[in-house]
BADRENKE-143842 format. One line per 4 residues: number of its first residue (from 0); their letters; for each residue x, y, z of N, C-alpha, C. Coordinates in nm, 2 decimals, always signed. Atoms other than C-alpha are relative to their C-alpha. Layout:
# BADRENKE-143842
NUM) a) X/Y/Z/X/Y/Z/X/Y/Z ~ ... .
# end
This chain:
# BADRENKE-143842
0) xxxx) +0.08/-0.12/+0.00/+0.00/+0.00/+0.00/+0.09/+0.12/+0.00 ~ -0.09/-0.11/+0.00/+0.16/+0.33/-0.10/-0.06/+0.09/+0.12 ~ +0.03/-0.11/-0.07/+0.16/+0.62/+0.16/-0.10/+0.08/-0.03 ~ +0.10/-0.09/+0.02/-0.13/+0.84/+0.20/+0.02/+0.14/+0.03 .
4) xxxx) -0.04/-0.10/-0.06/-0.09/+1.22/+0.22/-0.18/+0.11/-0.02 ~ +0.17/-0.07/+0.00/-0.44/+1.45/+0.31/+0.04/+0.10/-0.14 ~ -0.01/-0.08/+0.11/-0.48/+1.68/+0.00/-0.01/+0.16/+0.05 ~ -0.01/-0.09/-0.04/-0.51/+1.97/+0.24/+0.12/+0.05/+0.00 .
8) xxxx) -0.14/-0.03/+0.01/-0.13/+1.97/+0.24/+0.07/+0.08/-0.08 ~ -0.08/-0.08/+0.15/-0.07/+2.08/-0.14/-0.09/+0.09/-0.01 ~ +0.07/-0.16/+0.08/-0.33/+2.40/-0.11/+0.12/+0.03/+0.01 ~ -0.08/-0.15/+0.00/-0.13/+2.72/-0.23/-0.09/+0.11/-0.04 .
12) xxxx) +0.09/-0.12/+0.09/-0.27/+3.01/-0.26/+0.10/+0.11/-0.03 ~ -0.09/-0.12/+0.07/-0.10/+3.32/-0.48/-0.05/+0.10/-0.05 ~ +0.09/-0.09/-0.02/-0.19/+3.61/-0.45/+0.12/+0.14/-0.09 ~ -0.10/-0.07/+0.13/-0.07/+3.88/-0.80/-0.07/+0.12/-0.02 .
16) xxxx) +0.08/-0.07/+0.01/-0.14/+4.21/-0.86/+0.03/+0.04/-0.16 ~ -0.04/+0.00/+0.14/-0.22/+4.29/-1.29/+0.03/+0.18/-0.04 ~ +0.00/-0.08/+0.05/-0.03/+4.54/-1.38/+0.04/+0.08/-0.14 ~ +0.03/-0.01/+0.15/+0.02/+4.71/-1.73/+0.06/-0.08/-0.06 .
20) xxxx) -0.08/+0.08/+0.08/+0.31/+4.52/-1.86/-0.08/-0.19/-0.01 ~ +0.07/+0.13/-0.04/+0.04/+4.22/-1.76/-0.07/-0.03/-0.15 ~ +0.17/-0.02/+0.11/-0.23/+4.36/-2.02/+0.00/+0.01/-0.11 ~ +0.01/-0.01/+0.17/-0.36/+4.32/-2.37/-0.06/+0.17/+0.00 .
24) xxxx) +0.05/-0.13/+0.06/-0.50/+4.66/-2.54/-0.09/+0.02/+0.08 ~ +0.14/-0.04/-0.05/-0.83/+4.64/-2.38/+0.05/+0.01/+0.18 ~ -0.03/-0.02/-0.15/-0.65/+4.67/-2.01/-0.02/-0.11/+0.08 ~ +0.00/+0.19/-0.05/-0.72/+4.28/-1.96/+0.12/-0.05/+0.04 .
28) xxxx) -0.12/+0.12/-0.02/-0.47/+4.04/-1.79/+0.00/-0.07/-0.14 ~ -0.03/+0.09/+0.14/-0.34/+3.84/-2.12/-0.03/-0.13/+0.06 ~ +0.01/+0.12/-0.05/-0.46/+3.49/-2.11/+0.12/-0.09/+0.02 ~ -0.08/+0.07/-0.06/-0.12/+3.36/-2.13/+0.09/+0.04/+0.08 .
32) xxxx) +0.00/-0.04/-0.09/-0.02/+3.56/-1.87/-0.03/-0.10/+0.10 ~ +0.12/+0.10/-0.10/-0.30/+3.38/-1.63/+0.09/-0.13/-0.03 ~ -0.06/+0.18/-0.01/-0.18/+3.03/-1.78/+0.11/+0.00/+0.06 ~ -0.13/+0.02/-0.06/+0.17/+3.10/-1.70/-0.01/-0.01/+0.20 .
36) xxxx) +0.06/+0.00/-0.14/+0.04/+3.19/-1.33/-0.07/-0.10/+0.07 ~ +0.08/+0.11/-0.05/-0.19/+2.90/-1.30/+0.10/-0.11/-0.03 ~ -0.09/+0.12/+0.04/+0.09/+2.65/-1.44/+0.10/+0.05/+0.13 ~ -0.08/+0.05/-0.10/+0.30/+2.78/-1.11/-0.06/-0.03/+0.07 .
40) xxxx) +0.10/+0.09/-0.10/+0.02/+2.73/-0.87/-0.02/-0.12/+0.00 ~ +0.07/+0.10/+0.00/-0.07/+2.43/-0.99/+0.17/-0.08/+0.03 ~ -0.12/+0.08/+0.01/+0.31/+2.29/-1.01/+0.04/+0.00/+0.14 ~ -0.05/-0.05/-0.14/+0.37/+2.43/-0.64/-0.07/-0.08/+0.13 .
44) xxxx) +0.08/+0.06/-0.09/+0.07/+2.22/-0.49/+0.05/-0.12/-0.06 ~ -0.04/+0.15/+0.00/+0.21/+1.93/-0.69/+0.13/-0.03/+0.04 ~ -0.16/-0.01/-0.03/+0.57/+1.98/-0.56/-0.05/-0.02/+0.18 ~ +0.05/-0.01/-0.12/+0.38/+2.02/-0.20/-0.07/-0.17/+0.06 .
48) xxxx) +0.08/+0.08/-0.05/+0.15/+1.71/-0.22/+0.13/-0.18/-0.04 ~ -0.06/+0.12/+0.05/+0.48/+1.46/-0.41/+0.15/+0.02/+0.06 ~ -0.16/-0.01/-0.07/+0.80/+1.62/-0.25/+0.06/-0.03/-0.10 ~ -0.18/+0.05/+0.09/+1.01/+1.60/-0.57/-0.08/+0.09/-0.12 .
52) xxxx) +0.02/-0.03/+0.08/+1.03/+1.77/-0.86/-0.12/-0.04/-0.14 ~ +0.07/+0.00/+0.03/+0.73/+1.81/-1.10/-0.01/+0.06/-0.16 ~ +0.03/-0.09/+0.15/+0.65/+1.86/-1.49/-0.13/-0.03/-0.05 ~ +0.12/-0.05/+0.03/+0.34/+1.99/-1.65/-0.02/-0.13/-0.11 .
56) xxxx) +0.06/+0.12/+0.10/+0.13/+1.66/-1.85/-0.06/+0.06/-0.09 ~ +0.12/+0.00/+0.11/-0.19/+1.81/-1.95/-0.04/+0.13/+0.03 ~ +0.10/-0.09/-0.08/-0.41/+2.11/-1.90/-0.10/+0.01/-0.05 ~ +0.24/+0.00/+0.03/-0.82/+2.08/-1.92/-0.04/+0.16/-0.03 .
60) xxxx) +0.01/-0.08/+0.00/-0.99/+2.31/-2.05/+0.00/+0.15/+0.11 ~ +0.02/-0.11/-0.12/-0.96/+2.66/-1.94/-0.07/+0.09/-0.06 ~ +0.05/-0.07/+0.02/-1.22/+2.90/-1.98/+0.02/+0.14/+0.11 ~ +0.02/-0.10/-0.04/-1.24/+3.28/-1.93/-0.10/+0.07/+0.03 .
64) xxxx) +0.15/-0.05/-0.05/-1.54/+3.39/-1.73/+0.00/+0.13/-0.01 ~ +0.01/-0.13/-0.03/-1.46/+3.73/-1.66/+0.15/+0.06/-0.01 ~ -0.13/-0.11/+0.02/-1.17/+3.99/-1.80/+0.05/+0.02/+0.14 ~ -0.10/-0.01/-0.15/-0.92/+4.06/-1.53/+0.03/+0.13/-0.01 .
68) xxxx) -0.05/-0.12/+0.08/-0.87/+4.43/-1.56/+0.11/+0.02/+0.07 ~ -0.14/-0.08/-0.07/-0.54/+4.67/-1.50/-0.02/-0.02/+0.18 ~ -0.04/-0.02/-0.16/-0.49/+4.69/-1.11/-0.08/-0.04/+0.11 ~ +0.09/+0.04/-0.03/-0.70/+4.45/-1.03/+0.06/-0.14/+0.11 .
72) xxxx) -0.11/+0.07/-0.05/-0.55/+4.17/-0.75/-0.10/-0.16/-0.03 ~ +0.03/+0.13/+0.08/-0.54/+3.81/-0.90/+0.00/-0.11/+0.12 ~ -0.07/+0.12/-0.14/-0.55/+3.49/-0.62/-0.05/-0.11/-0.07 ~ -0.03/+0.12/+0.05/-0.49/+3.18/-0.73/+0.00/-0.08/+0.09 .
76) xxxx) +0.02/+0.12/-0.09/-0.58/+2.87/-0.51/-0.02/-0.14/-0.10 ~ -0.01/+0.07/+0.12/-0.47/+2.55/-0.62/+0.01/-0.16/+0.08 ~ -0.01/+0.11/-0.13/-0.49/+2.17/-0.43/-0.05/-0.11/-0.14 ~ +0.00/+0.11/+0.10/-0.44/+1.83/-0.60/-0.12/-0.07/+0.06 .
80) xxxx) +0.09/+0.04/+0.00/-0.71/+1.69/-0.60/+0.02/-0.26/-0.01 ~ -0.02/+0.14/-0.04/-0.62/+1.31/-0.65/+0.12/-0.07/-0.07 ~ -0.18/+0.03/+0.05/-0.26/+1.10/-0.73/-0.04/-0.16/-0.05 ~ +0.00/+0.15/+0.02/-0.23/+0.82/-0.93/+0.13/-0.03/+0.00 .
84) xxxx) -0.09/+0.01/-0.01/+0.07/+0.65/-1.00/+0.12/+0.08/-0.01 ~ -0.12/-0.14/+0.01/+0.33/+0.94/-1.07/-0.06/+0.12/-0.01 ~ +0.05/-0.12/+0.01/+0.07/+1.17/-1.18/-0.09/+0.05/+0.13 ~ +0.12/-0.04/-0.16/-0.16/+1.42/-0.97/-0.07/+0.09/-0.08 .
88) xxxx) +0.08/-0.04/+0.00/-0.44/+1.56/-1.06/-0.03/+0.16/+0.04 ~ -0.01/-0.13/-0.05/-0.42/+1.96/-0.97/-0.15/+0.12/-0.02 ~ +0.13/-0.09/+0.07/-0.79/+2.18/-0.96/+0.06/+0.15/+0.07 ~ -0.10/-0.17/+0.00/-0.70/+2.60/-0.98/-0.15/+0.05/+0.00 .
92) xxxx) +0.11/-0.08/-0.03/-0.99/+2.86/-0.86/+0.09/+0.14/-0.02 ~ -0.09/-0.13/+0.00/-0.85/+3.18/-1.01/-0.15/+0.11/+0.05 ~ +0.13/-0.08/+0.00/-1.04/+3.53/-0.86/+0.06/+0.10/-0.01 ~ -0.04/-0.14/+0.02/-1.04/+3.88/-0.95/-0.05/+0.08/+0.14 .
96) xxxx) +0.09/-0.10/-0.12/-1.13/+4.13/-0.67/+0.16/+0.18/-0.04 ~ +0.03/-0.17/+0.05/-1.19/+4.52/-0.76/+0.07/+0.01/+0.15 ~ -0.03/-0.06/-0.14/-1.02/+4.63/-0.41/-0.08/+0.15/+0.05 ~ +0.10/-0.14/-0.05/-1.20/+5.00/-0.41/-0.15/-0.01/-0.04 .
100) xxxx) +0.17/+0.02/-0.02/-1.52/+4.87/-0.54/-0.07/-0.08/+0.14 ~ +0.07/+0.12/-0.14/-1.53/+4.56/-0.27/-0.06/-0.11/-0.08 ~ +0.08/+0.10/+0.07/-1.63/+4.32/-0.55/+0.16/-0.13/-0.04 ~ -0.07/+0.13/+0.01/-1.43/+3.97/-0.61/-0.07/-0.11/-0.04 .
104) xxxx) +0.03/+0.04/+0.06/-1.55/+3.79/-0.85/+0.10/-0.16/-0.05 ~ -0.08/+0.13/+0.04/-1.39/+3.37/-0.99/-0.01/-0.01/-0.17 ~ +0.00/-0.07/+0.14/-1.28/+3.46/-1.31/+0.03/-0.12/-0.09 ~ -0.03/+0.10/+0.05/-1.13/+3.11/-1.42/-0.01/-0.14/+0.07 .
108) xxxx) +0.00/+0.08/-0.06/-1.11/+2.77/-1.29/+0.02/-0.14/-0.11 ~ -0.09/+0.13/+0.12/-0.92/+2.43/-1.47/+0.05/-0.13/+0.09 ~ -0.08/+0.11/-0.05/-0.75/+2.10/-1.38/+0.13/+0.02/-0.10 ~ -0.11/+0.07/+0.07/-0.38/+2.05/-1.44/+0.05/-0.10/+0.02 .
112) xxxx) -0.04/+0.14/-0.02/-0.21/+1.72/-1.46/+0.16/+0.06/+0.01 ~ -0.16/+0.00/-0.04/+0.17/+1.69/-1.30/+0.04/-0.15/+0.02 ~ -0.07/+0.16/+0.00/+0.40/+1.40/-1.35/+0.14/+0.04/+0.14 ~ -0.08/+0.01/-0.05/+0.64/+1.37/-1.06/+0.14/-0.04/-0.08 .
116) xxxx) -0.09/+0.08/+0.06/+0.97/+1.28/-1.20/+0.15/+0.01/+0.13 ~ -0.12/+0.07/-0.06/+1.35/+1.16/-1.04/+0.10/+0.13/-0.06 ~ -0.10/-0.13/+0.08/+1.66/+1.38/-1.10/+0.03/-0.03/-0.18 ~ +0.00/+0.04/+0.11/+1.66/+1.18/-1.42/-0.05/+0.02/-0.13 .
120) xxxx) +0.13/-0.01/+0.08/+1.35/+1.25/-1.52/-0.09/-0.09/-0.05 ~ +0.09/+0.09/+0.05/+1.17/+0.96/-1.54/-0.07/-0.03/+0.13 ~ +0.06/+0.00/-0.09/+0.85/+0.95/-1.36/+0.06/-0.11/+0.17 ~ +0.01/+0.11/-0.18/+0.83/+0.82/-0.96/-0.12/+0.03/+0.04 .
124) xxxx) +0.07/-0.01/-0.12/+0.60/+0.73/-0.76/-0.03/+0.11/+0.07 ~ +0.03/-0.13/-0.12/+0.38/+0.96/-0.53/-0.10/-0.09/+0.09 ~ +0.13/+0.06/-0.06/+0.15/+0.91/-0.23/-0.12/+0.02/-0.09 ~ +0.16/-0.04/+0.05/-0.21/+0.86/-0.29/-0.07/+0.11/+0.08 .
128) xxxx) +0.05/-0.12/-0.05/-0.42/+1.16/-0.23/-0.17/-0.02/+0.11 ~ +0.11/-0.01/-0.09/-0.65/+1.16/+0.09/-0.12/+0.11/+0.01 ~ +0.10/-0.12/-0.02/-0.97/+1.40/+0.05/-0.04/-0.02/+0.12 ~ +0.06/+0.05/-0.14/-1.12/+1.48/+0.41/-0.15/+0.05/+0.00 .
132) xxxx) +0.13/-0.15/+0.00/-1.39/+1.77/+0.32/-0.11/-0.05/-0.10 ~ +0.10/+0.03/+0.13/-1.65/+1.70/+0.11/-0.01/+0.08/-0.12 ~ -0.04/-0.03/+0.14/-1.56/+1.90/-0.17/+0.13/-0.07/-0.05 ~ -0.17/+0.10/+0.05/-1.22/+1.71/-0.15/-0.02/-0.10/-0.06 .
136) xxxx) +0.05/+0.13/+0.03/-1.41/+1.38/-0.18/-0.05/+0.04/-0.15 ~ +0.06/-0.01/+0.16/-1.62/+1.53/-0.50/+0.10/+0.03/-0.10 ~ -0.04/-0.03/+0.11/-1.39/+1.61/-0.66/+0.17/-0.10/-0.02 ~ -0.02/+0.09/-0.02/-1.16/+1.34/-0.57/-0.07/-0.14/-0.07 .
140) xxxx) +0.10/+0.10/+0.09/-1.44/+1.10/-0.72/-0.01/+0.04/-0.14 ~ +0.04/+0.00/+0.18/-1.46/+1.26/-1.06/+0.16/+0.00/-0.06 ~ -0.12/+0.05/+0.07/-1.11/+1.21/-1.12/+0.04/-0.07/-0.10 ~ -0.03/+0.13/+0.11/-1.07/+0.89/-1.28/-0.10/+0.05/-0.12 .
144) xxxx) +0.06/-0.06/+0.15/-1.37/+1.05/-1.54/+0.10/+0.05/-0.10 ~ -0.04/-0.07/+0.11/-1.15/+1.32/-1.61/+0.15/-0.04/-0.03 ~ -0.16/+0.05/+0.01/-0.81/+1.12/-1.62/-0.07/-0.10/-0.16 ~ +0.01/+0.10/+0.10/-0.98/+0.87/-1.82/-0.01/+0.07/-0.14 .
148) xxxx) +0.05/-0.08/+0.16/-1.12/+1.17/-2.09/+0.13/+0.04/-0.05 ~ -0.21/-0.07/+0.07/-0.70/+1.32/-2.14/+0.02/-0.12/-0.02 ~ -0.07/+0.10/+0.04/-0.62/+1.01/-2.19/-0.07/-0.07/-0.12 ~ +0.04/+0.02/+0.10/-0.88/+0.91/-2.46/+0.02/+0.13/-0.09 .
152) xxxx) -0.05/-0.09/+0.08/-0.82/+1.27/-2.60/+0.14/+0.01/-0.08 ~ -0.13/+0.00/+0.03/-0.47/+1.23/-2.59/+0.05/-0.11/-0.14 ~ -0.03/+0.17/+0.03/-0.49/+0.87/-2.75/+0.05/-0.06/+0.06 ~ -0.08/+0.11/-0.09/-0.35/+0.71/-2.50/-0.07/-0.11/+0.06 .
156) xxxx) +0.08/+0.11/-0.04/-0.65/+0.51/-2.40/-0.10/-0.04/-0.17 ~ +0.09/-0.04/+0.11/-0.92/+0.41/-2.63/-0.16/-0.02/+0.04 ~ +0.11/+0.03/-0.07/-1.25/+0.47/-2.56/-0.07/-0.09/+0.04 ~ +0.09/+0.10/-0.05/-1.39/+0.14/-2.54/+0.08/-0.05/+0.19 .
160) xxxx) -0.03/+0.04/-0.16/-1.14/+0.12/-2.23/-0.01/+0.06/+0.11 ~ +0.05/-0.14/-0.09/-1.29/+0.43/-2.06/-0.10/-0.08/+0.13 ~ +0.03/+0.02/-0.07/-1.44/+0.27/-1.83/-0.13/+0.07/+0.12 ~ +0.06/-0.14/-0.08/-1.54/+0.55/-1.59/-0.12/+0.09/-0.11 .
164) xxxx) +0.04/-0.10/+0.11/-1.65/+0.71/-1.94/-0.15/-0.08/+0.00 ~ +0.14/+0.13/+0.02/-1.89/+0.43/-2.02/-0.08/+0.01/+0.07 ~ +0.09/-0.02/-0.11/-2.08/+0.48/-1.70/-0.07/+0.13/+0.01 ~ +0.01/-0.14/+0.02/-2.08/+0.85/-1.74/-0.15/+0.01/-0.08 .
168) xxx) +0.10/-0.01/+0.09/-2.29/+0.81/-2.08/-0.07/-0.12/-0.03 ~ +0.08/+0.10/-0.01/-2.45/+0.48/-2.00/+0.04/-0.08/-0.13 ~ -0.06/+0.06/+0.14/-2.26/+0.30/-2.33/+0.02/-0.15/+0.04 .
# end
């Protein structure tokens, strides 16, 4: 039985403020700005929850709810959500908050996937990831869905071996 570690362990939260050299024309945070920012969060809770060096697999989609404007403060909260064998599973809740309005709004929100690897770079092993909270657990539970879907997107599985998938859409 591998080691268990609580998933409470790998939150980070990061907390950025967008300033001009941040922004497209329209005074928006640049999207790949944000990704670059959510790919360290997410890497920081997987470096937190596997103790070793970590490289970026996959990343689920990411949509843009809400423009991020100029001088606007960005926080980033980011906790793995479940570990399989070298990989982990990483869910990211980005928010904007107006500081002189008082408004703080969740502008983005994604899963990334992190492979542990060795100084060598070939994956290792991680503990398995313990949810305690009941959002840890939900989202803990839809895991294997969305591992199984990157991995039929990717090609690396094939649908008929989705398993998880199959059940999803009753196939």
């Amino acid at each position: 039985m591998r080691k268990q570690k609580p998933v409470k362990e790998s939150f980070v939260s990061m907390t950025e403020l967008v300033l001009p050299n941040d922004t497209n024309t329209l005074n928006n945070l640049m999207g790949g700005r944000m990704m670059h920012l959510m790919d360290i969060a997410a890497a920081v809770s997987a470096q937190r929850h596997s103790n070793r060096i970590v490289v970026t697999a996959s990343v689920d989609n990411v949509s843009f709810r809400e423009g991020i404007r100029l001088g606007s403060v960005v926080t980033l909260e980011a906790q793995v959500t479940r570990a399989f064998s070298s990989s982990m599973e990483v869910h990211i809740d980005v928010w904007a908050e107006d500081i002189p309005s008082g408004t703080k709004v969740k502008s983005n929100e994604a899963f990334f996937t992190f492979v542990a690897v060795d100084q060598s770079g070939r994956p290792i092993d991680v503990p398995d990831a313990l949810p305690e909270t009941p959002e840890e657990v939900r989202l803990f539970d839809g895991a294997l869905q969305r591992r199984q879907l990157r991995l039929v997107l990717a090609g690396r599985m094939q649908p008929a071996d989705a398993t998880e998938l199959k059940a999803l859409f009753d196939l």
